[in-house]
C-alpha positions as CSV (number, residue, x, y, z in Angstrom):
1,X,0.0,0.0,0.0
2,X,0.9,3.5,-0.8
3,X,-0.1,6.6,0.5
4,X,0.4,10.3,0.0
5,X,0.9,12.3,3.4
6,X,0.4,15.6,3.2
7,X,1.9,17.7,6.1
8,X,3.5,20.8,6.1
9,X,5.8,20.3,9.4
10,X,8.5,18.1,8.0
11,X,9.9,17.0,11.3
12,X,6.5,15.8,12.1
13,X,6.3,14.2,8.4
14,X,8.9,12.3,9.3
15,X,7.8,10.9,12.3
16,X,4.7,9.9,11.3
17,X,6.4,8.3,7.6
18,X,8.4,6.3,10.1
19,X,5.7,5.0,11.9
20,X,3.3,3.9,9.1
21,X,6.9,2.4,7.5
22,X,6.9,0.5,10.3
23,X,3.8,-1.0,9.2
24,X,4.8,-1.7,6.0
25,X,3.1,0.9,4.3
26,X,4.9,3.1,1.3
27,X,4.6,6.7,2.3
28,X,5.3,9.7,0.2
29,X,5.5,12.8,1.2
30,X,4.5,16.5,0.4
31,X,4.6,19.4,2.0
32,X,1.6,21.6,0.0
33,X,-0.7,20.8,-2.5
34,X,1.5,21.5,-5.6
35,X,3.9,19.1,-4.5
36,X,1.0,17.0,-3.7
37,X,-0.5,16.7,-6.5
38,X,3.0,15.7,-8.3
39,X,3.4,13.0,-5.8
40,X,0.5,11.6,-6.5
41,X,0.9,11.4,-10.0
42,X,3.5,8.1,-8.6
43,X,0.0,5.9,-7.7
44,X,-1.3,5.9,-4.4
45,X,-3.8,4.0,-2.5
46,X,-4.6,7.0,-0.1
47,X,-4.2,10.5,0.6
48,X,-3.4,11.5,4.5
49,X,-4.4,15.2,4.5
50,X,-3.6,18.3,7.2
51,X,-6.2,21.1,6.7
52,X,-3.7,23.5,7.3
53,X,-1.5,23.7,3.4
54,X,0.3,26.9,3.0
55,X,-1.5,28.8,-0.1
56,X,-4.6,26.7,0.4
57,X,-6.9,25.2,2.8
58,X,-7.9,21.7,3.1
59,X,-11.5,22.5,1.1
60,X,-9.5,24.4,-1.7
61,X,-7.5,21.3,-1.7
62,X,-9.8,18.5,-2.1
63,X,-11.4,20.6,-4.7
64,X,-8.5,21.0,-6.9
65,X,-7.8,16.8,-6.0
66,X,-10.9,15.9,-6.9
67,X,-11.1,17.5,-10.1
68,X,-8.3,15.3,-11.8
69,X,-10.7,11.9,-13.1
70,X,-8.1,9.2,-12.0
71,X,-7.8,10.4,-8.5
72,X,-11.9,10.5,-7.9
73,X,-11.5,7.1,-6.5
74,X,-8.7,7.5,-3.8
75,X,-9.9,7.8,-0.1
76,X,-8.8,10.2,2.1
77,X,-8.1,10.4,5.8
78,X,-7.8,14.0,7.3
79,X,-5.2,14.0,10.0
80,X,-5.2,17.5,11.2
81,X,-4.9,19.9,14.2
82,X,-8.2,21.5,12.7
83,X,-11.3,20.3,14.4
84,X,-14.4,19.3,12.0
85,X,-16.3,21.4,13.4
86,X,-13.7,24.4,13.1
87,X,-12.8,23.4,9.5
88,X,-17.1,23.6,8.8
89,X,-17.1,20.5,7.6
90,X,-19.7,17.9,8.1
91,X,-21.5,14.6,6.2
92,X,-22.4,15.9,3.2
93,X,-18.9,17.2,2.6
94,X,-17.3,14.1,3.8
95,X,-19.3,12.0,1.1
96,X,-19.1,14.4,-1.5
97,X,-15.3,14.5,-1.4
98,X,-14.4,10.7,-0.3
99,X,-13.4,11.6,3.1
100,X,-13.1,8.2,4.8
101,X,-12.3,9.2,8.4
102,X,-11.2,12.5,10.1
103,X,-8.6,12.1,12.7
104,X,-7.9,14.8,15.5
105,X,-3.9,14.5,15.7
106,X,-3.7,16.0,19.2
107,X,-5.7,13.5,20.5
108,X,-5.4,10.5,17.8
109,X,-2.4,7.8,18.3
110,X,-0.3,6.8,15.2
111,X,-1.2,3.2,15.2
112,X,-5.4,4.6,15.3
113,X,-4.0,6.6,11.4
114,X,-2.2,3.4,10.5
115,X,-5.7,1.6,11.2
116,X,-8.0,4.2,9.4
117,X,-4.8,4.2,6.6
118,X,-5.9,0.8,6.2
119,X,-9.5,0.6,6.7
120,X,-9.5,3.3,4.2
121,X,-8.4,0.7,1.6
122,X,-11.6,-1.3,2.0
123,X,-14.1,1.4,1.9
124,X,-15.5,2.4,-2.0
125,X,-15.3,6.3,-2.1
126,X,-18.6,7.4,-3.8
């Protein structure tokens, strides 16, 4: 499996890379949405996604991800510092976008992203 984490703080990239590596999952890295969008042009199973991207927000994001056909398909798990309910998001946008799971980093556990990493796999994004 291979995902795309997206994650501005490199030092805190890295520790989470290492962790899912552990796992024996394939992580690339990028650290805003142009560089994300060139990483994912390698193949990737999922997208890991921090709201926070310089020069764009995590709704600007999925937007712009969304709008390229071959990625329609590709689940993604928000791992951010920004609440649901402070990024406005609910249900509706969650389906609408193939938002799998959001995770609360303060208070989520690397092994709990590694789980919903690979949950995300099994669920069909509509």
């Amino acid at each position: 499996m291979k995902i795309l984490l997206i994650e501005p703080q490199n030092d805190f990239a890295r520790v989470v890379s290492k962790s899912l590596e552990l796992g024996g999952i394939e992580v690339l890295h990028a650290s805003d949405a142009q560089a994300a969008v060139h990483a994912a042009e390698q193949g990737i199973d999922v997208v890991v996604l921090e709201l926070a991207l310089p020069g764009h927000n995590g709704l600007e994001f999925l937007y712009e991800f969304r709008s390229y056909n071959d990625w329609r398909a590709i689940p993604i798990v928000m791992y951010s510092h920004i609440s649901s309910e402070e990024a406005g998001f609910n249900a509706e946008i969650y389906d609408r976008f193939g938002v799998v799971a959001h995770l609360y980093k303060p208070t989520t556990s690397l092994k709990k992203l590694e789980d919903s990493v690979r949950g995300a796999v099994l669920e069909p994004v509509r």
